[in-house]
N, C-alpha and C positions, 0 to 999 in steps of 0.2 A: 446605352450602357454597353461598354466594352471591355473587355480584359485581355492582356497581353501577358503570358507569364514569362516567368527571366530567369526563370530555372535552367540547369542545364551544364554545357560548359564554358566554363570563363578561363580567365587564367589569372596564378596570383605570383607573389615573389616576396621576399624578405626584403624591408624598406632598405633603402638606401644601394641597393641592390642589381643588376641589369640582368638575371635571368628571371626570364617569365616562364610560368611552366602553369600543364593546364591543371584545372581546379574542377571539385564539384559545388553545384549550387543545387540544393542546402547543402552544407556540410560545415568544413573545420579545417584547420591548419594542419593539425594532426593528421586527418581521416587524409586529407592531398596527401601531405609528404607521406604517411605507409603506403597511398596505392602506386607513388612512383619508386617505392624501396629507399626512400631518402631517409627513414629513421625504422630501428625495429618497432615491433609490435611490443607495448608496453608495456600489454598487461603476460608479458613471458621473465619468469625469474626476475631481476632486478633491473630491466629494459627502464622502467618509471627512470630513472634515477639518470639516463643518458639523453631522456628525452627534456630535463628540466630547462633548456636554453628555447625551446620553440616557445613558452609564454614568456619568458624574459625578452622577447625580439616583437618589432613594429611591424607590420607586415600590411599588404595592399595585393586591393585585388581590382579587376579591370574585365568589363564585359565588352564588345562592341556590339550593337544589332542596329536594325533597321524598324522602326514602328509601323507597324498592320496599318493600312490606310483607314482602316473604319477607324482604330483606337485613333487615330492622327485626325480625323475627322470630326472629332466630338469638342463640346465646345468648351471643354477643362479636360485634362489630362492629369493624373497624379502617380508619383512614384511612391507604392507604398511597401513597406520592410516589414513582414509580420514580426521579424526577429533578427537583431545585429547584436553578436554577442565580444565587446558588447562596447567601448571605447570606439567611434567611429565617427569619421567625417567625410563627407562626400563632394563630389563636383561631378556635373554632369556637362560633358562638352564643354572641358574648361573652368564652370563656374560652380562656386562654392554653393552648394544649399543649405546644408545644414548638419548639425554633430548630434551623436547619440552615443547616452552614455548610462543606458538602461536595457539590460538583455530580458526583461519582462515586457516592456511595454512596443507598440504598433509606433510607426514615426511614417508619415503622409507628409509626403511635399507636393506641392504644385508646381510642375512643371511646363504646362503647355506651353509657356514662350520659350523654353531653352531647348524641346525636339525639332528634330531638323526631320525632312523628305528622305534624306542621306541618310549617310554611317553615322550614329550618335556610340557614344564614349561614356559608360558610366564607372567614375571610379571610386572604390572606399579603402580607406586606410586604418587599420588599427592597432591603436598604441595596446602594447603590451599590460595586459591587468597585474602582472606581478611588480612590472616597476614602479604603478602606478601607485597600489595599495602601499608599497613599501613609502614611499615617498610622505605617501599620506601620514603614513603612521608614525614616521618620525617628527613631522608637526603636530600629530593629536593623537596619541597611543589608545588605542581602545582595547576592551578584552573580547577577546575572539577564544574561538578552541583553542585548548593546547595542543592539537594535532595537526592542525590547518597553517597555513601559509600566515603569518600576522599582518593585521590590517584587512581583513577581507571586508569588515561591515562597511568601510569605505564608497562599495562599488557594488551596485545592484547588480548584481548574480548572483545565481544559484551560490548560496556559502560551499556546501561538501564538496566543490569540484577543488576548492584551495587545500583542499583533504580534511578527511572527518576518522574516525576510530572505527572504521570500515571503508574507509575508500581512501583512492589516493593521491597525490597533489597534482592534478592533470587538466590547469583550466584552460579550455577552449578557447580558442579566437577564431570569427569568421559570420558568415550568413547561416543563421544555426534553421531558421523555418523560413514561411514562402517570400518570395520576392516578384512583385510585378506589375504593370501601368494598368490603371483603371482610367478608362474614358466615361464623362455624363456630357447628357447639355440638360440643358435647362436647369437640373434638380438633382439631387439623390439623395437616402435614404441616410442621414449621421446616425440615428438612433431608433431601435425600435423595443421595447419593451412588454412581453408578454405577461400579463395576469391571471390566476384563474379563481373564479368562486363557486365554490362548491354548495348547493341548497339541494339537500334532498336529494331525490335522483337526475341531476341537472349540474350543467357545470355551463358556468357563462368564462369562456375566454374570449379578454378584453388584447386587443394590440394600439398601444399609444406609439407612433411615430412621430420622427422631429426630423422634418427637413429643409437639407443645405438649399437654398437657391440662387440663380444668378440669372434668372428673368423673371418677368411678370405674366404669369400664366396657369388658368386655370390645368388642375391635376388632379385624375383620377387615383385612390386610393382600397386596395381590394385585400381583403382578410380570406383565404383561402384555409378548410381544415380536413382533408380527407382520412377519415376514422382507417384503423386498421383492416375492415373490412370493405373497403373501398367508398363507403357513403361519401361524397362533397356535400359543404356547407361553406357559403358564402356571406360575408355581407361588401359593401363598397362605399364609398363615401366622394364627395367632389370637394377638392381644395381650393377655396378662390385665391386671387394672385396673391393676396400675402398674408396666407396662412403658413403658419409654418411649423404645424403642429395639426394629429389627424387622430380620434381615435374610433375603432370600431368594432363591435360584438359578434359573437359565434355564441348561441346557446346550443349546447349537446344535452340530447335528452339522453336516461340511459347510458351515461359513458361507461367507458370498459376503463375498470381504474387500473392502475399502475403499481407493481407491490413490489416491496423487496425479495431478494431468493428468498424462496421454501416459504412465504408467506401468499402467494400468487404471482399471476401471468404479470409480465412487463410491455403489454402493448403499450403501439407509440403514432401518436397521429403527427402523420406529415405536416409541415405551418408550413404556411409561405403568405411574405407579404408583399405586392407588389406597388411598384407606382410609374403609373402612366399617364403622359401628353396624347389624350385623343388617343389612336391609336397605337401608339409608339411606347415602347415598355423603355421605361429609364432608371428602374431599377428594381431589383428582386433582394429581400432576405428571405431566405430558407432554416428550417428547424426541424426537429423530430420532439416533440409534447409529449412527456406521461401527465396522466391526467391523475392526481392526487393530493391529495392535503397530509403537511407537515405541522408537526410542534415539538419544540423541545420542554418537555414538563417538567417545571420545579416546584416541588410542594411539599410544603412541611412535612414530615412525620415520626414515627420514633426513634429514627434514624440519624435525624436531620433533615437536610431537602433533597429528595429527588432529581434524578438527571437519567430522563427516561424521553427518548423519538418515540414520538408516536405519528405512527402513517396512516391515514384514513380512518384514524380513530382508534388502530391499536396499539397499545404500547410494546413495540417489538424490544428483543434484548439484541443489540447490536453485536455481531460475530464477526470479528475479519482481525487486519492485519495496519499495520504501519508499512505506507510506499515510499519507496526514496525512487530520482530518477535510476530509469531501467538498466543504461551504459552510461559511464563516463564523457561518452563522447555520443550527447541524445540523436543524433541525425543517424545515425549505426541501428537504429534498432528498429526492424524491419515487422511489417504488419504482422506479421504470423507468431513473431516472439511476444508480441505485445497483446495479440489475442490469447496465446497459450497462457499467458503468467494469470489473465482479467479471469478467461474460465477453468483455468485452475483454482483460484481463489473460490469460484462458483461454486465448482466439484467439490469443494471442502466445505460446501453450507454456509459461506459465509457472505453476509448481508452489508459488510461496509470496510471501506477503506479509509486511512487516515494519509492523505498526501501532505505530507510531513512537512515542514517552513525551511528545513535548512538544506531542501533541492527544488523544485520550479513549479510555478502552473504547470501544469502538462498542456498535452497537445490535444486537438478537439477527438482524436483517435481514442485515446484513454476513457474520454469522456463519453463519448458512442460509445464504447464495450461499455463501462457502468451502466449506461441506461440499457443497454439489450441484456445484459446478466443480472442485473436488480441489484447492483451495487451501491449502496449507499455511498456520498464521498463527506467526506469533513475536508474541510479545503484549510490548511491554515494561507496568512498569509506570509511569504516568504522572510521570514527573522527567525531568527535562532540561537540559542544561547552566549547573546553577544549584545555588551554594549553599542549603541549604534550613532550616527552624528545627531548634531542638535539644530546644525543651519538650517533657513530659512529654504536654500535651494535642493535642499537633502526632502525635504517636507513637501516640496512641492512636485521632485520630482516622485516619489513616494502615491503620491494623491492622486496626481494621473495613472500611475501602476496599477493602482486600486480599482481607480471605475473603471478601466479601461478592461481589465478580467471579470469585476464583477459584472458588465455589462455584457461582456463575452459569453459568462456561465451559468446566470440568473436563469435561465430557460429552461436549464436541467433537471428530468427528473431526478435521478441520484444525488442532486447537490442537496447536503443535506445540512451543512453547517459552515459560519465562516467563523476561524479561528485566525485571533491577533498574532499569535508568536510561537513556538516552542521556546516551553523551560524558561524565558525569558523572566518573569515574575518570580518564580523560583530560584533565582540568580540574586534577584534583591533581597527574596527574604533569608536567603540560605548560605549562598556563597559565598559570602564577605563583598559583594560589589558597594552595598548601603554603606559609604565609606564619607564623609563632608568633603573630599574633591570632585566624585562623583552627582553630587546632590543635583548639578545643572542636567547631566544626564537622566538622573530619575525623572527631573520636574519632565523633561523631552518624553520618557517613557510613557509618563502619564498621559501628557498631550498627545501621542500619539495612536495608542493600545486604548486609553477609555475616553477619545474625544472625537479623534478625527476619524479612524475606521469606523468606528461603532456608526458615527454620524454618515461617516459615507454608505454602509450598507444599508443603514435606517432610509437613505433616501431613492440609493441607486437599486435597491432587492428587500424593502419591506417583509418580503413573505418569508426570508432563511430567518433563523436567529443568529446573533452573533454572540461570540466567546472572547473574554479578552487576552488570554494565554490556557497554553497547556504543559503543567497543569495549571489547576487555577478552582480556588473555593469561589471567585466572585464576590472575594472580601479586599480587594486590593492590598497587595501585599501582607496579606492575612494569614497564616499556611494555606499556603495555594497550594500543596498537598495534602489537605483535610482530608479524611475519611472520612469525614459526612455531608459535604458536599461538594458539587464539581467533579472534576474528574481528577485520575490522580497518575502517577508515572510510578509504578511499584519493581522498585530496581534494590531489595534489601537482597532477593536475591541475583547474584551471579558480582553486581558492584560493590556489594557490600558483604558477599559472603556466606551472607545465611544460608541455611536449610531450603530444601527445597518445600517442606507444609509450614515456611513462614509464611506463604500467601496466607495463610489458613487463620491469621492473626491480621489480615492486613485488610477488613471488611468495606471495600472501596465503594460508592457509588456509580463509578464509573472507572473502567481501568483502561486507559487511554495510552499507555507503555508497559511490557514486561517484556521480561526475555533471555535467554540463555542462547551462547555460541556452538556453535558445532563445526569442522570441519565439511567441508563440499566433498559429495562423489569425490574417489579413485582419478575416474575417467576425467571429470575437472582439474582434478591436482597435475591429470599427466599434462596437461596442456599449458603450466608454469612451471612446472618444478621435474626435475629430470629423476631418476632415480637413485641418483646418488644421495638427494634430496631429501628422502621420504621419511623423516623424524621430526619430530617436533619441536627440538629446538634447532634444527637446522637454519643454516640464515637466510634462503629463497622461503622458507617455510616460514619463518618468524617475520620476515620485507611481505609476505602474504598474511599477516594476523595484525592489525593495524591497533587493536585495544591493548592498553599497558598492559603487560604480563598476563595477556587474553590465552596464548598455549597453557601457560602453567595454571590460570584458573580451570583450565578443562582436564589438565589432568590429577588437578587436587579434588576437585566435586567428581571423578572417576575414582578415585582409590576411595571415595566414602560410599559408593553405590555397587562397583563392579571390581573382579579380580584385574591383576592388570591383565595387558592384550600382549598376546605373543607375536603380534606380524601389526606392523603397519595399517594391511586394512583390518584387522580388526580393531584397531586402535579411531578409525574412520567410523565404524560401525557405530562402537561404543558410545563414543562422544556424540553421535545426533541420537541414537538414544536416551543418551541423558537429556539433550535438548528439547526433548518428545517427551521424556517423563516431567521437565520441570513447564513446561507450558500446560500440560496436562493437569496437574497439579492446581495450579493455579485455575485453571477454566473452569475445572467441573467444579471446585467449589465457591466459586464466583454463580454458576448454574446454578449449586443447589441452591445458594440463595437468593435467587432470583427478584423477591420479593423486597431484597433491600440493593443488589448490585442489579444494573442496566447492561453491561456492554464491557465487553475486556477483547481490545483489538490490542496483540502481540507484536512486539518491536522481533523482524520485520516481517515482511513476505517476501522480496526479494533483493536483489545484489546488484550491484553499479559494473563490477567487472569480479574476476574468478578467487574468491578469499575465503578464510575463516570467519564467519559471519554470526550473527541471528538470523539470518536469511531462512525460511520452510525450504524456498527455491532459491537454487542454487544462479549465476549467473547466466549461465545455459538454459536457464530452465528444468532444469531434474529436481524432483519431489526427493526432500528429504525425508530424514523418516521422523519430522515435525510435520510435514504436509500430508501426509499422513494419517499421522495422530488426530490430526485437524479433521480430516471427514470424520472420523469418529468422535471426538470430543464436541465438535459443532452440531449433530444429526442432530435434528428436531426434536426426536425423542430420546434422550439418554440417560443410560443406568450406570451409576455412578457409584465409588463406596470410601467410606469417609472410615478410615481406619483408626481412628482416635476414637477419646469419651465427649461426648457431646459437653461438658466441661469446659472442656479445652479447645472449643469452637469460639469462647469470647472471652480467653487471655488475650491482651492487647499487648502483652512482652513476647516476642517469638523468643525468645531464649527461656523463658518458662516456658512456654509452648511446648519446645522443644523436650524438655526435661520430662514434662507429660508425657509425652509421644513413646519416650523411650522407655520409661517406667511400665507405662502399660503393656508394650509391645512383650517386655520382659517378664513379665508377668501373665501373659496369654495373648488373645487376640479379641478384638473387640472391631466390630465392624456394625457401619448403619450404611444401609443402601437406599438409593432415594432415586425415582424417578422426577426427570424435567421434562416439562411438556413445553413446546413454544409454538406449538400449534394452535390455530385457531378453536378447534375441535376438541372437545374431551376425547380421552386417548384411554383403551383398555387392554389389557393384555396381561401376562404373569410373568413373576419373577422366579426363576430358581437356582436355589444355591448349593454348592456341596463343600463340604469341609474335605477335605481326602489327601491323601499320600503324593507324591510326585506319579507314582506307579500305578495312581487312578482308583486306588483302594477308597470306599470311602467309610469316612466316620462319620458323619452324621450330613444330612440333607433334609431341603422344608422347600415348600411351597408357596408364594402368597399371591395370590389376587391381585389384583391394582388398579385403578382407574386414578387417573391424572387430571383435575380439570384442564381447561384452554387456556395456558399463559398461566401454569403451574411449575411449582414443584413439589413433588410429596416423599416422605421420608416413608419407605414399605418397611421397615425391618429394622430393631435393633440387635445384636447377633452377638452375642458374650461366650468367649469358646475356652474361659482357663477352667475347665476339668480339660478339655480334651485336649490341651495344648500346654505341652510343660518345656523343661531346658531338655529332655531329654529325646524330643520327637521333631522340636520348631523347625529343623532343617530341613525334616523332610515331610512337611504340610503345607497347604497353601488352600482358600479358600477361591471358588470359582462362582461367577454369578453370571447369571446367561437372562437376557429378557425373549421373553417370545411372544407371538401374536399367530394367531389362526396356522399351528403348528407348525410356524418358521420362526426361526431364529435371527431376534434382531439384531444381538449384540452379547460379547461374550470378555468378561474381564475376569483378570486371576488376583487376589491381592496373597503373598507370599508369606509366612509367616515369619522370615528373617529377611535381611538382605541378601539381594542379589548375590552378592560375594561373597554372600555363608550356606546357600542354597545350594544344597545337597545335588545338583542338578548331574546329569549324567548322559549320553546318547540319549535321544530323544528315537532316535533310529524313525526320521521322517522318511516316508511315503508317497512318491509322487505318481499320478496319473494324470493324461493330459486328452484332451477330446477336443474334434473341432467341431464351433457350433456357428455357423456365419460365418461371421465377419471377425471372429473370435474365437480362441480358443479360452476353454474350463477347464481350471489345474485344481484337480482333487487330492489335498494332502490330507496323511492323516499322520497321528504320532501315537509312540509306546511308552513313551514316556511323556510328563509335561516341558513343553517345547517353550520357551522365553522369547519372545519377542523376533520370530520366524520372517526372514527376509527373504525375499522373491528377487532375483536380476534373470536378464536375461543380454547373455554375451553376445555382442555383435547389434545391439538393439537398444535406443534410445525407449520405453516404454513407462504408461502410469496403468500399472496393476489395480484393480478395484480395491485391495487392498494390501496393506506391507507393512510389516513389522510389528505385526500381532502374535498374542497369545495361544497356545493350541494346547490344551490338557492332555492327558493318556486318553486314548481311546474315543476320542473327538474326529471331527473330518472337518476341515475348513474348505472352503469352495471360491478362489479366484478367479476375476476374468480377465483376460488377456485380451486385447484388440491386435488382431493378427495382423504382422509387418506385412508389407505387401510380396507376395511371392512366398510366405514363410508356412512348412506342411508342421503336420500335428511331429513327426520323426525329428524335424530341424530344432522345433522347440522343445522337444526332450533332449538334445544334444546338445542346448544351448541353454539348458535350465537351469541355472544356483538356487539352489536352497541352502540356510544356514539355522543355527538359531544360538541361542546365547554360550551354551559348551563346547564352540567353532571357535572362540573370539579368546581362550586360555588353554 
């Protein structure tokens, strides 16, 4: 066994063309022509729109090298393409091998009779995906987004690279992942497949292998499993000449299991599976193993059914986010971005991701951070709210795509589920697709979503479950957004308009989409948009908001929440505030009810390049002030307060909902606070609340007790404040609830007795003090008045504050940590400290 890699530099050229110019491998058409100044940078003001002729054009690329004598010495040679995105035909020294026409899937050629001792020639050509899809679609029209390139389901790639309603029409051509010659003789390893069973205190992992051969010869086979604390466990097996298939056992006593964040450790035992002729190693698979047991639980109740993961036998509520790929252009995005986004998500308590169907598998990089951060993944497979073909070679190529990832990712601690589609089902029953020309399309849907994946995951990963869209009741074509079962995509608000406590009517078992937009960091916007720019309906600003009439929804859900904004950034400020108070909204009371909802992962976490988005993170990576929100609304333990009458917690009309909401408000104040526990552990501590003036005066304050059991939620308090709360005081009250444990303060929320934008608010006249402690500095603010939703920058400095964009009463001290930039004294970061809070922003 030998490897030759082919990364590197090559050179490529526009077809039909005689300059060669160099290239990188991986890379992209694009990522070349920027690094030689041959086209701007795209994602700056409306650069997209100059660069639309690089996916209309054919283009070729050409390496020459010389093969490593060992690799040239083995007794098969293969050229293998982890990834060619994605139209492509090759010829090696001359001779054609073979076409690919799947930017998902691996493509192996055998090449050993076409290398030479000499100079060998490898060249690939790739036809253009936009002429391709276009061509396609005037033979067979399909529906696709209305925002995207038409015809994209055509052509296995990633759909949002043809553009989506946050990103933009910028699809790739080129060698997008690894390229390179694998030598064997004898044998190697096509298949290997991990199992594990859980009895008791014991896990027996099972490794079945299937191997290629091309002699008759006995072969050693060795299951290697060294524990996180360095234990080896062995077993070995002997293959006679024509076996072609091996499997053998590792009993671990004792294992150290593997949990999601905030539920336990994520240790991970090194695999390796070898095979060897006598002495001679001919080939190695390599893994990293959490040791754990999954299920997805469905079970009747008075709900309806259940849709609850459960890990080693607890039933966790699943916390995170919806992932699109990271850039536009996936070969750009560099380990440390891709680590910042995985443990950011961490830092915000959250236990799972949703890699969304209408951007890629990801790369095995993604997949290593989930399993060292305890990320759960939902993996859909790549389709997305799009009619798609019916032939027979569409199907087939389809079906290698399938085993060929699921055999890739089965090994995964964090894979936690395979999903057939986005929204796709939801298209039949919803959006006029169920049409009688359609009908060969659906019959295809059906064969493909509840026959052939379901059957391939059934054979190729037994242990995931599979999902056949999302959403999806599991009634086929049933409301596949039932609220009582399945999972659901709850978009009444921001698409549809509603209120922000319509979630509060939308009692989902699973909330698998929501989401509101916000504008990106300042410091983002400077790097598209110049400042002439800086308005919202501006047209580098509007060419940067890719959702119909996305600016104007953010500033009509703003004049119902906040005054307007007098400057720009505060107008930046505002908007992911809102974004922060509607995902908020929706989570903690999907939390309090824990006991009928499982999991509300937010459309998204982050950004493909620098826009107006759902994005928590920004392109860059900068925490909005949703990511934010997120450590606090995710903690483990959270005090939560439901400002409506418990009534009006099972209208299933939000527009009655709503009419409640406002009635009572107007009428007084009426709050219930509830602790949620998702800790293993009963959880004790106390709650306290103060009714009081902006100026910290108070009018009435209580105490209560609490204990939480383990993978609760309990309601502490119901709180009815109309004597002390009339038309004549509301503006300037606001009720404050603080949780505490062994006299620290876990968590501190304000529920306001008017809106935002009728709230008497005034100088808060903030306080800063800054101290250095390590490797960190501690910013002690305090306020004289109550301070709205207090935001921390710091100028010159990329940072994530412990926390940002919380609440500070009168006469309160809030305590943040700073992780100090390198070089930077306790004097630089007072010189360089913003503080703001909500009476900055009018």
């Amino acid at each position: 066994m030998n490897l030759q890699s082919l990364h590197g530099l090559w050179q490529f050229r526009q077809a039909e063309t005689d300059e060669w110019l160099p290239a990188q491998v991986p890379g992209s058409v694009h990522t070349d022509l920027l690094a030689l100044d041959r086209i701007p940078e795209p994602f700056i003001a409306d650069n997209e729109l100059r660069v639309q002729w690089v996916a209309e054009r054919d283009w070729e690329y050409r390496l020459t090298f010389q093969v490593f004598p060992d690799v040239l010495a083995e007794e098969r040679v293969f050229l293998v393409c982890d990834g060619l995105d994605t139209l492509a035909d090759l010829t090696l020294n001359g001779h054609s091998m073979g076409h690919a026409e799947n930017m998902f899937r691996r493509y192996r050629w055998d090449v050993t009779t076409l290398l030479t001792d000499e100079e060998n020639e490898l060249r690939i050509r790739f036809r253009s995906p936009v002429a391709y899809i276009q061509a396609r679609q005037e033979e067979q029209p399909l529906v696709s987004p209305s925002l995207s390139i038409p015809g994209g389901p055509h052509l296995r790639k990633a759909p949002c690279q043809f553009g989506w309603d946050w990103g933009p029409q910028l699809p790739p051509i080129g060698i997008w992942r690894g390229i390179r010659l694998e030598g064997y003789s004898t044998a190697r390893l096509e298949n290997v497949h991990l199992r594990q069973v859980h009895t008791g205190n014991r896990v027996k992992v099972s490794a079945r292998a299937t191997i290629e051969r091309w002699q008759d010869a006995d072969l050693g086979l060795t299951l290697r499993i060294t524990s996180p604390d360095g234990q080896v466990q062995e077993a070995k097996a002997l293959l006679k000449s024509d076996a072609t298939t091996g499997t053998l056992d590792v009993e671990i006593a004792a294992p150290q299991l593997w949990w999601p964040n905030d539920y336990g450790p994520q240790p991970l035992y090194e695999t390796e599976v070898t095979l060897h002729q006598g002495e001679k190693l001919r080939d190695r698979y390599d893994c990293h193993l959490g040791l754990r047991t999954l299920e997805l639980r469905q079970e009747p109740d008075e709900f309806g059914t259940s849709f609850t993961f459960v890990i080693n036998g607890v039933p966790i509520f699943a916390k995170g986010a919806n992932w699109i790929p990271a850039d536009s252009f996936p070969t750009r995005t560099s380990d440390t971005h891709l680590e910042h986004l995985i443990r950011s998500a961490a830092q915000a308590h959250m236990n799972m991701l949703r890699v969304w169907g209408g951007g890629l598998y990801e790369d095995e990089r993604f997949y290593d951070l989930c399993d060292v951060y305890g990320i759960l993944v939902w993996q859909d497979f790549i389709f997305s709210c799009s009619i798609y073909p019916i032939d027979e070679s569409f199907f087939d190529n389809v079906c290698v795509e399938a085993v060929e990832n699921i055999r890739r990712l089965r090994h995964r601690a964090s894979l936690a589920l395979w999903c057939g589609n986005n929204e796709m089902e939801w298209g039949w029953d919803t959006w006029g697709w169920d049409d009688p020309d359609y009908q060969p399309f659906k019959q295809a849907y059906d064969r493909m979503f509840h026959h052939l994946l379901p059957e391939l995951c059934a054979e190729e990963d037994p242990d995931r479950p599979y999902w056949p869209s999302s959403p999806s009741s599991n009634a086929f074509f049933k409301e596949p957004n039932s609220v009582q079962a399945g999972d659901t995509h709850n978009w009444m608000v921001w698409h549809e308009g509603e209120p922000f406590i319509s979630y509060r009517a939308h009692d989902s078992r699973f909330a698998s989409e929501f989401g509101f937009q916000s504008l990106p960091a300042l410091d983002t916007i400077r790097t598209y948009a110049d400042e002439s720019e800086w308005n919202m309906t501006s047209y580098i600003m509007e060419h940067h908001q890719r959702n119909t009439a996305g600016n104007g929804k953010i500033v009509t859900y703003l004049t119902d929440h906040f005054r307007l904004p007098h400057d720009f950034e505060s107008l930046i400020y505002l908007s992911q505030l809102l974004q922060a108070e509607a995902v908020r909204i929706g989570v903690e009371h999907w939390r309090r009810n824990r006991h009928r909802t499982s999991g509300a992962l937010y459309w998204q976490l982050n950004d493909c390049w620098p826009v107006a988005s759902w994005a928590s993170l920004d392109y860059f990576g900068r925490w909005k002030a949703l990511q934010y929100a997120a450590r606090r609304f995710y903690a483990p333990i959270l005090l939560s307060a439901e400002d409506w009458t418990p009534a009006a917690m099972h209208i299933h009309d939000p527009t009655q909902a709503l009419k409640n909401y406002q009635a009572h408000r107007e009428s007084g104040l009426q709050v219930t606070l509830h602790v949620t526990n998702d800790l293993t552990d009963q959880w004790s501590g106390i709650v306290r609340w103060s009714l009081e003036t902006l100026e910290g005066q108070r009018i009435e304050t209580g105490e209560e007790a609490v204990t939480a059991p383990a993978l609760s939620s309990v309601c502490v308090c119901e709180l009815d404040f109309a004597e002390q709360v009339s038309a004549g005081n509301y503006r300037q009250v606001a009720l404050v609830y603080e949780l505490w444990q062994d006299d620290e303060r876990i968590s501190l929320g304000v529920v306001p007795c008017a809106p935002d934008k009728h709230l008497a608010l005034t100088d808060p006249q903030l306080r800063c003090t800054v101290r250095e402690n390590g490797a960190s500095f501690e910013i002690e603010i305090t306020a004289q008045r109550l301070a709205r939703f207090v935001w921390l920058a710091l100028e010159g400095a990329d940072v994530v504050f412990s926390d940002n964009y919380f609440d500070l009463p009168a006469g309160r001290t809030a305590s943040v940590i700073l992780p100090a930039p390198e070089g930077w004294t306790t004097e630089h970061v007072l010189e360089s400290l913003q503080v703001r809070s909500l009476t900055d922003s009018f």
